[in-house]
C-alpha positions in Angstrom: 13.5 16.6 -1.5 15.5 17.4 -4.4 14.8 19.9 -7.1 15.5 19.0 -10.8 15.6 21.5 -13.0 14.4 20.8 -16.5 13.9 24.4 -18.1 13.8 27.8 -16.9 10.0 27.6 -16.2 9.5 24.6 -15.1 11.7 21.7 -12.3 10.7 18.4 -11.5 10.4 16.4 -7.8 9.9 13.3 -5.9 6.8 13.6 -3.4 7.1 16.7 -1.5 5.7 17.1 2.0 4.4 20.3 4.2 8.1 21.0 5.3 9.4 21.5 2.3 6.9 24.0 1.3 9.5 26.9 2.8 12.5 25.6 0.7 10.3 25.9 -2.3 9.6 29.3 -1.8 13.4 30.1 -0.8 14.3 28.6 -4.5 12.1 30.8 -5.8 8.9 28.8 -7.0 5.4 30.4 -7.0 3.7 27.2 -8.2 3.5 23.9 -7.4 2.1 21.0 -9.5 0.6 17.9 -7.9 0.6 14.8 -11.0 0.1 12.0 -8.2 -3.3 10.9 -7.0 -4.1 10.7 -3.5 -3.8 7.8 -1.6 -1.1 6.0 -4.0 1.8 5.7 -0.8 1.4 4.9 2.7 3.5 8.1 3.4 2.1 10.3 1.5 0.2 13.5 2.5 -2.7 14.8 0.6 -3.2 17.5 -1.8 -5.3 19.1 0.3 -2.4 18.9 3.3 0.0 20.5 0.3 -1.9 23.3 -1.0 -2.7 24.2 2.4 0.9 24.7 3.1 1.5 26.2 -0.1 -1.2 29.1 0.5 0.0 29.6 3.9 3.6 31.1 1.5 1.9 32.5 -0.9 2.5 29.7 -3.6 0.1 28.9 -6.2 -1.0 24.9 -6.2 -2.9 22.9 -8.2 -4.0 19.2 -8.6 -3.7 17.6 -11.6 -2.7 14.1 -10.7 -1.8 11.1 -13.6 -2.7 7.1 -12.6 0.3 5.5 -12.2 2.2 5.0 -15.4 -1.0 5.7 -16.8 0.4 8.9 -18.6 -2.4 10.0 -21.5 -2.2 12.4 -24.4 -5.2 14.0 -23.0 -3.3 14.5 -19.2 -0.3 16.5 -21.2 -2.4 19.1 -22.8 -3.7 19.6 -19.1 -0.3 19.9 -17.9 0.7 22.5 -20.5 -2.3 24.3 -20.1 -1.5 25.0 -16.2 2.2 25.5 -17.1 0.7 28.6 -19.4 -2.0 29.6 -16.5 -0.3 29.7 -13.5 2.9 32.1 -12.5 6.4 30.9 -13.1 8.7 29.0 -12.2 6.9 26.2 -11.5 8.0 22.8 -9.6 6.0 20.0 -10.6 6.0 16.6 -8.6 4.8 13.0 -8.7 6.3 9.5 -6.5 9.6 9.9 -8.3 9.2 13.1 -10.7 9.1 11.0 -13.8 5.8 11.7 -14.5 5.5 15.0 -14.7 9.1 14.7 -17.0 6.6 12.7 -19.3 4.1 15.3 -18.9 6.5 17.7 -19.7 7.4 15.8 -22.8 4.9 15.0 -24.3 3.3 18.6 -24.1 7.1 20.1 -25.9 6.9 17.6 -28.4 3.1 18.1 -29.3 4.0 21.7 -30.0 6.7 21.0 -32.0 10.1 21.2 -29.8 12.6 18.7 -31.5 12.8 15.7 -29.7 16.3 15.8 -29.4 16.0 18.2 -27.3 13.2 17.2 -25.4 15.4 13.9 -24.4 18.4 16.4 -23.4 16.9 18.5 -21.0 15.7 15.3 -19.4 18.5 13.9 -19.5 20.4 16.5 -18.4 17.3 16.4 -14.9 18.3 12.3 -14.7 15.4 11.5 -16.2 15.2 8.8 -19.3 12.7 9.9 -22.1 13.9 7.7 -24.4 10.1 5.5 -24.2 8.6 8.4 -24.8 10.6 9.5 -28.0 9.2 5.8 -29.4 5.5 6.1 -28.2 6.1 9.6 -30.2 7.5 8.1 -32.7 4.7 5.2 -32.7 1.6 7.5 -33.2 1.2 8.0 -29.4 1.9 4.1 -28.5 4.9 2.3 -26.6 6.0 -0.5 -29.1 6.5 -4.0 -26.5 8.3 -6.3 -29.7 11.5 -4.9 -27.8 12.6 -3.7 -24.6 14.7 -1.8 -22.9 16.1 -4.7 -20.5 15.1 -8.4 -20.0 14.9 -10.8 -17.3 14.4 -13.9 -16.6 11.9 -12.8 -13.6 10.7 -9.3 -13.6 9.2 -8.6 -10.1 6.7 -5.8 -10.0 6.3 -5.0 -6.4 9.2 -4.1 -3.7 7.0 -4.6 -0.1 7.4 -8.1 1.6 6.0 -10.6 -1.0 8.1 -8.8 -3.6 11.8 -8.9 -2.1 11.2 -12.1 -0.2 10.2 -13.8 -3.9 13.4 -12.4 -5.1 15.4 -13.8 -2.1 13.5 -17.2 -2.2 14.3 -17.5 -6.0 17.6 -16.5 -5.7 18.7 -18.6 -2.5 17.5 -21.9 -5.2 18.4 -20.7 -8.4 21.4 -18.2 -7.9 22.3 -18.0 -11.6 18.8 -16.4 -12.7 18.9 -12.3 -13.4 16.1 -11.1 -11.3 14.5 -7.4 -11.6 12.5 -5.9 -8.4 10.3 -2.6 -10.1 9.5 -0.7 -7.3 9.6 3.6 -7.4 9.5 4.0 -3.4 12.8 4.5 -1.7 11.6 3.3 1.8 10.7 -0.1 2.4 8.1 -0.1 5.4 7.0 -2.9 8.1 3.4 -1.8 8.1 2.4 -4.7 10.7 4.2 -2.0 13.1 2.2 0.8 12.8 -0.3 -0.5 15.3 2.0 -0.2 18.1 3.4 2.8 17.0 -0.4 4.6 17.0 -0.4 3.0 20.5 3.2 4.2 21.6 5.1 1.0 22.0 7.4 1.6 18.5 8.4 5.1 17.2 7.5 5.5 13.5 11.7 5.0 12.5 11.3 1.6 13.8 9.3 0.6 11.0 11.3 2.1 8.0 13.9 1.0 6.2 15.8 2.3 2.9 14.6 0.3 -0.5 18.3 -0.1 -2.0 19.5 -2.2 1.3 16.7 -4.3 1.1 17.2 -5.7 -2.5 19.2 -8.9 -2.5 22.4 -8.8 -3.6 22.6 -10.0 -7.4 18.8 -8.4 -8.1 18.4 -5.7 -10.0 16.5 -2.6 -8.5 14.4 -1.1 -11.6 13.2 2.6 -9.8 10.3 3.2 -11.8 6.6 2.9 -11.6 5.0 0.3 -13.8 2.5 1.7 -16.4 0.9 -1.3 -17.9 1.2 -4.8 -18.8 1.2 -6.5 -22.4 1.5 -10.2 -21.5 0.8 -11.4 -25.1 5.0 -9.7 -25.3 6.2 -11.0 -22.3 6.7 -6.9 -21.3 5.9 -4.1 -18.6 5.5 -0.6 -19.9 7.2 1.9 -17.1 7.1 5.3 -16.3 8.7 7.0 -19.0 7.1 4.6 -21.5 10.3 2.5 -20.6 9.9 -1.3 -21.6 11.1 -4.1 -19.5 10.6 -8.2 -21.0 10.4 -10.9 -18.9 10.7 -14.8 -19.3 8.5 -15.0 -15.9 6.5 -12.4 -14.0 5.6 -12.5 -10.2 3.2 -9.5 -9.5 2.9 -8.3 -5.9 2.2 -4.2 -5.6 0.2 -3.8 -2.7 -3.2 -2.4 -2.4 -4.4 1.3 -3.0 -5.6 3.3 0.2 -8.8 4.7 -1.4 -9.3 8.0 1.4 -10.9 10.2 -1.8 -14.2 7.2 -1.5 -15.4 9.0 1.6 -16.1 12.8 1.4 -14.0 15.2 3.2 -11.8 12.2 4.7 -8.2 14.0 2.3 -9.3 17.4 4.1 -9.2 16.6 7.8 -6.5 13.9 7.9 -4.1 14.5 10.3 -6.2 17.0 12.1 -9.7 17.9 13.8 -9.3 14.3 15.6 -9.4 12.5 12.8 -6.3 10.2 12.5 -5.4 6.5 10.8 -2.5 3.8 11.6 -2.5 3.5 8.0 -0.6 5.5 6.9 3.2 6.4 8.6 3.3 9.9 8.7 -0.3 9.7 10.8 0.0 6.8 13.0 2.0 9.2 16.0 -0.9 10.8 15.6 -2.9 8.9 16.9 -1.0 8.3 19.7 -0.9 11.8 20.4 -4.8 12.3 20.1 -4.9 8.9 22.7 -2.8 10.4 24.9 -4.2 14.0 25.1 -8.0 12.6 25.4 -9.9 12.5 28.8 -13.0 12.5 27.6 -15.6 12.0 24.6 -16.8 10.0 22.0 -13.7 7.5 20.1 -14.8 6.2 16.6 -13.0 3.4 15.2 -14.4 2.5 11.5 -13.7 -0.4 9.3 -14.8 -0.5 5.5 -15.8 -3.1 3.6 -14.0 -5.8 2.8 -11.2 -6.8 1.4 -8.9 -4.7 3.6 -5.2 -5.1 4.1 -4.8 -6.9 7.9 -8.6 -7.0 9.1 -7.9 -6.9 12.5 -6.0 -3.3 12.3 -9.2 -1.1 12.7 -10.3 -3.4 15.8 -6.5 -3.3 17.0 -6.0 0.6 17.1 -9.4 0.1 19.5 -8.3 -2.2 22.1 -4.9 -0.4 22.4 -6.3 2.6 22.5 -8.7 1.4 25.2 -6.1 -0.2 27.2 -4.1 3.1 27.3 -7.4 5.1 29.2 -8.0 2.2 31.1 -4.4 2.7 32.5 -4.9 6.4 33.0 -8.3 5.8 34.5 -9.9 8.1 32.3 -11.3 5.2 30.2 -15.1 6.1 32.0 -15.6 9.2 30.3 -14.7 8.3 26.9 -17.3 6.5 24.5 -15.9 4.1 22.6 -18.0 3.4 19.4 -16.6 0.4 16.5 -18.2 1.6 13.7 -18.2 -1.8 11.2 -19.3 -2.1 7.3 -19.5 -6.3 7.8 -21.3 -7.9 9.9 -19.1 -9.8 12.5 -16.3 -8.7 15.0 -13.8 -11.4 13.6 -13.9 -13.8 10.4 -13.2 -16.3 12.4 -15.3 -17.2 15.6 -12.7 -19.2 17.3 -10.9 -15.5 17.9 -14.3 -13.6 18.9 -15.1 -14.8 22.4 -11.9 -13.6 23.6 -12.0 -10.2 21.3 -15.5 -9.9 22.8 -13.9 -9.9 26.7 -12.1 -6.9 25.8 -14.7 -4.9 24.4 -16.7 -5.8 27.4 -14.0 -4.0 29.4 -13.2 -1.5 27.5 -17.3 -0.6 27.4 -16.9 -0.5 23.7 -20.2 -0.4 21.3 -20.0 -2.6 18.8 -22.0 -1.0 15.6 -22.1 -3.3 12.6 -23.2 -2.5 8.9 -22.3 1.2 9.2 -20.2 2.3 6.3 -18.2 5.1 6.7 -19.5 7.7 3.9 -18.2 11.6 4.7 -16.5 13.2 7.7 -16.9 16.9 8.5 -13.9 17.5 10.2 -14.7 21.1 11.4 -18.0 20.2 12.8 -16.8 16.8 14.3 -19.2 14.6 12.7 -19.2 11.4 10.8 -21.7 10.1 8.8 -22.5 6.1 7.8 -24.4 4.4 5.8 -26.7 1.7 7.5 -28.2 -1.3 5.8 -28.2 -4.7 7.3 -29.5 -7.4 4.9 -32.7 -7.0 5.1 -32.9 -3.3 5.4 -33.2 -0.5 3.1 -29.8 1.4 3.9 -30.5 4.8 5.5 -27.6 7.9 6.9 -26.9 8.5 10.0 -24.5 11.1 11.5 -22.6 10.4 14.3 -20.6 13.0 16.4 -17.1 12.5 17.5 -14.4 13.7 19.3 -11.5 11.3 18.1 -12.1 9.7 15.0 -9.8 6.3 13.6 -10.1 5.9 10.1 -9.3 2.3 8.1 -9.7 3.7 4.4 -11.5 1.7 1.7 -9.1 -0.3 0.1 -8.5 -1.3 -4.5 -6.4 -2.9 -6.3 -3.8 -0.1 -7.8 -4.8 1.4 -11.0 -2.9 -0.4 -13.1 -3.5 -3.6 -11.8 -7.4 -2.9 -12.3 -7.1 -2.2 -15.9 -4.7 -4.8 -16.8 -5.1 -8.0 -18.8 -4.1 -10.0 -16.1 -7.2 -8.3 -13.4 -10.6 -10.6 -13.0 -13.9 -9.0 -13.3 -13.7 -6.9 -9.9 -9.7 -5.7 -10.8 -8.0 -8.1 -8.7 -5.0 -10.6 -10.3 -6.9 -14.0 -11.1 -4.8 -16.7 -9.9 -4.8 -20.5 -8.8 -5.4 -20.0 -4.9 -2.9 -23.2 -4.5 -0.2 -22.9 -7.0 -0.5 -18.8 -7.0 -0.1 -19.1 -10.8 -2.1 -16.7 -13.3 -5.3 -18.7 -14.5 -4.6 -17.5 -17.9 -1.3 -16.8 -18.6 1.1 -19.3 -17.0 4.4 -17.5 -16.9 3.2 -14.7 -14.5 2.1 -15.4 -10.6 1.0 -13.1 -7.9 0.9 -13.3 -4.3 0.2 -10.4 -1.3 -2.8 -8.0 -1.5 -3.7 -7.4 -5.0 -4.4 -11.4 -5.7 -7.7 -12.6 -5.6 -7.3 -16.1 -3.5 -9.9 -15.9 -0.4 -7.2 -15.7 2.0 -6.4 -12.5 4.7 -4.4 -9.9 3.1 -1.0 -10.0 5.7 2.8 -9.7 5.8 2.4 -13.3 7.4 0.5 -14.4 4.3 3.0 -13.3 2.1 5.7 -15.0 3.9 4.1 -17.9 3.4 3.2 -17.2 -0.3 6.7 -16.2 -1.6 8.4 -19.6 -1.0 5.3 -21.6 -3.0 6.0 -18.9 -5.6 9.7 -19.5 -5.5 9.1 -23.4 -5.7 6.8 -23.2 -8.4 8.6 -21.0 -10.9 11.9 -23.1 -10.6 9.7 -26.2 -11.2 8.8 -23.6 -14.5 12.0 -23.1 -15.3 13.1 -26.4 -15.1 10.6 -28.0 -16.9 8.0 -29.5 -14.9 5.0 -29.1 -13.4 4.1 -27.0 -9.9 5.0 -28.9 -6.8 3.8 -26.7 -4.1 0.4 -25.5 -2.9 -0.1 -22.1 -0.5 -3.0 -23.4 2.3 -4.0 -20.1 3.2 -2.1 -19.0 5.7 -2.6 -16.2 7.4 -1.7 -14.4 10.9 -3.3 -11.6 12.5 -2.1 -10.9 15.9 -5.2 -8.8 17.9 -3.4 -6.4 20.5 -6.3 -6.5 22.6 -3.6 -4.6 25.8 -0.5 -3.5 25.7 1.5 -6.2 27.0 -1.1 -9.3 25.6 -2.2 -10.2 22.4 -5.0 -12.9 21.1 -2.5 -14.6 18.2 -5.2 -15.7 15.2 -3.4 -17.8 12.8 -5.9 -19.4 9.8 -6.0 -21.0 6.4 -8.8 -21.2 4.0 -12.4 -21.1 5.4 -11.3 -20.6 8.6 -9.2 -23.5 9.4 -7.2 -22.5 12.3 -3.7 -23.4 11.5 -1.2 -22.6 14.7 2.5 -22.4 14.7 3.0 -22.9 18.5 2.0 -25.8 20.7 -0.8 -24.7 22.7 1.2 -24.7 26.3 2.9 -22.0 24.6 0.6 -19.8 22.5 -3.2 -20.6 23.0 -3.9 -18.5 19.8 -8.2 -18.2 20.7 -6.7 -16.7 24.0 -4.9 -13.6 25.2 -1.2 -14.0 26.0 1.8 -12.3 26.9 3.9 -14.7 25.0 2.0 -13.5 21.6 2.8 -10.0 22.6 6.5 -10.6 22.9 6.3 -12.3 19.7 4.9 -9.5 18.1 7.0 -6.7 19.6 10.5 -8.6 19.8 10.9 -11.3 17.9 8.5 -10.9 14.5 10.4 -7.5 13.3 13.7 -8.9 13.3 12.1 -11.9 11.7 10.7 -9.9 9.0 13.6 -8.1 8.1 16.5 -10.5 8.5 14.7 -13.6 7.6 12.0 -13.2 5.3 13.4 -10.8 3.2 16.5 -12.8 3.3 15.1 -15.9 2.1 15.5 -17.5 5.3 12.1 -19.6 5.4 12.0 -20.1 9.2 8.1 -21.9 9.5 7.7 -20.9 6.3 8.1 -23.9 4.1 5.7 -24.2 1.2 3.4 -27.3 1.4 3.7 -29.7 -1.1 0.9 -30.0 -4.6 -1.1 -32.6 -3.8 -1.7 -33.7 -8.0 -3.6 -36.2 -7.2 -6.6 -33.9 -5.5 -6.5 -31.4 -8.1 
């Protein structure tokens, strides 16, 4: 954590966590101001998690969080008004501290502090005001005719699809200037947080620092992105900052919506209630797995579309295997508690998924939508509607509880010119190229081809991406198609997992010869895949623009 001072009443931080709460109150603070919405980063805590903290010190808090980039005029009045209410000095904090510098901003220049000196105390905290001294200057909007810096591919997005498209591009086109805008400084494997919630990887195995991640000769842009104006060829930043582009690949991630079910933020990370979504909670689990001997296990899955659809069914099995192993599995009721209406997508997986709940006794509950969790009281309640069914509550009582949040499109992605009607990026599921604006793509999450939202999707999708925007660049038309690709692999024990690999509709698409991997079966081969061999693959292959089984298929013209 790092304090930035900005004026006598008021410093600036990156996210903050629980821990820090006792340094804040050594440096004096006696409030704390939250600007960042829940749920934005996989390794953030909640509000809820901070203010509890804060009381237990006798510090002040209070939740006032700002979309990403999304800073309004409206927002600023609200920050100055709690800058006047609650006691001084305050620290204010967001995902990099730049917007609640905006905030700060724009509320001294509204009442009349010189702008000059608005952009030196900034400055003088390392943050860049300089977009913000135009929107003021603008009537209260970010002018996109010029920019701060320009690309030839701006990358919005720093997780797997985004740094393996700046590695693919650069490994063909090496004399292109490349920008990666991402604010996070840890890159994280997310496909390892099962097996860290079932105690096979420790959550540092999974983490890695954003700056040695970028590829050499790309520039790292540390900012959030505010909006888009495509008609300019420009991204509006945090800080009102503007960045052109000749091309634009688009590639965020999704937005872990806990806030959709009531009371989720309040108990995470306590009263049983745990998810391998998120880093900081994933040993969790473990620990709640290992300390259980008997009860009722819930394991919940939302509606779709959900980032890896196997995860919520994963954190089961493994979960299962581990009281199997310490023969306690007989007293514990295990209860999958599903929004959709199948185990799998795909029903070449399911009769070797459906072994495995067989042994683990598991009850298999489908169309029940997690709704609100009491935490306190140990109970969950759902919201039951098959088809043909009017939907009706039930609660259920629990005595471990693993939660797969709703999942969105980010903020600004949903708002955005380039979003479809339901806030996802409208692409070409082949050529991954924007239906209406063709210098921009997208691949990953927050796309809206019918595919399964994984890291092995995206390391399929970056190299089409790659090929297609040099084929851009040079002139010509796309050459190469993305098939759908996508890899889930279902630790059913430790020690085996059932490998499904799948295109579009369904099409089962394997990598291995069948005398190797029999992907609709469990194996021990898939599991050392999985635990050995795909993390080193990830980060010094993928992300290196080494396309190992990754090639992108070519465009069949002739069939479009």
């Amino acid at each position: 954590m790092e304090m930035k001072k900005i004026s006598d009443a008021l410093s600036v931080s990156p996210q903050i966590v629980q821990d820090d709460i006792v340094a804040i109150k050594a440096a004096g603070f006696r409030a704390i101001i939250c600007n960042r919405p829940d749920g934005e980063g996989a390794d953030q805590p909640t509000f809820e998690e901070i203010e509890a903290a804060a009381e237990r010190v006798g510090i002040e808090a209070r939740y006032a969080p700002v979309q990403t980039g999304l800073v309004k005029d409206e927002d600023a009045k609200t920050f100055g008004i709690a800058m006047t209410e609650l006691p001084g000095p305050v620290l204010a904090y967001c995902r990099t501290g730049t917007r609640s510098a905006t905030l700060w901003s724009l509320n001294e220049a509204a009442h009349k502090r010189p702008v000059s000196e608005v952009l030196a105390a900034t400055k003088a905290a390392g943050y860049d005001m300089s977009g913000v001294a135009r929107r003021i200057a603008n009537g209260g909007r970010t002018p996109t005719d010029t920019g701060d810096a320009s690309f030839d591919v701006v990358i919005v997005g720093g997780g797997a699809g985004g740094i393996a498209t700046a590695a693919s591009l650069h490994a063909r086109k090496s004399d292109l200037s490349i920008a990666i805008i991402d604010p996070s400084d840890v890159h994280y494997y997310q496909p390892g947080w099962t097996l860290v919630g079932g105690g096979v990887f420790s959550p540092e195995q999974t983490a890695k620092t954003m700056g040695s991640l970028i590829p050499r000769g790309v520039k790292w842009i540390k900012a959030a992105v505010a909006a888009f104006e495509p008609q300019n060829n420009a991204v509006i930043l945090d800080g009102c900052r503007v960045v052109k582009y000749g091309r634009l690949v688009v590639s965020p991630g999704l937005k872990l919506d806990w806030g959709a079910v009531e009371g989720l933020e309040e108990t995470l990370g306590r009263n049983g209630v745990t998810s391998n979504y998120r880093y900081d909670l994933a040993p969790y689990t473990w620990q709640l797995v290992k300390e259980m001997k008997e009860g009722r296990a819930l394991f919940t899955q939302p509606p779709m579309p959900i980032k890896c659809a196997g995860a919520p069914q994963k954190a089961m099995y493994l979960s299962g295997d581990a009281w199997f192993r310490s023969g306690v599995l007989k007293d514990v009721d295990i209860q999958f508690m599903n929004a959709g209406g199948v185990l799998f997508g795909v029903k070449d997986y399911v009769p070797a998924l459906m072994e495995y709940v067989q042994k683990y006794d598991a009850t298999l509950n489908f169309f029940h939508n997690l709704t609100a969790v009491d935490g306190a009281a140990k109970k969950a309640t759902f919201t039951v509607g098959t088809p043909d069914t009017k939907p009706q509550q039930v609660t259920v009582d629990f005595d471990m509880m693993h939660v797969c949040p709703p999942q969105v499109a980010p903020d600004f992605i949903r708002v955005s010119p380039l979003a479809d009607a339901v806030g996802w990026v409208d692409v070409d599921q082949a050529t991954l190229r924007h239906k209406s604006f063709e210098n921009i793509w997208s691949l990953g999450d927050v796309m809206n081809a019918p595919n399964a939202k994984t890291a092995a999707a995206a390391r399929k999708q970056a190299p089409t991406v790659a090929d297609n925007i040099v084929a851009d660049i040079n002139g010509g038309s796309p050459v190469s198609a993305y098939d759908g690709y996508g890899s889930c692999p279902l630790t059913v024990e430790r020690g085996k997992i059932v490998l499904a690999e799948f295109g579009y509709g369904g099409v089962l698409k394997p990598s291995f010869p069948k005398f190797f991997v029999d992907g609709t079966k469990p194996t021990r081969a898939a599991w050392i895949l999985k635990e050995k061999l795909l993390p080193p693959i990830y980060w010094s292959a993928m992300l290196k623009g080494k396309e190992w089984m990754a090639k992108p298929e070519p465009l069949n013209v002739a069939a479009e």
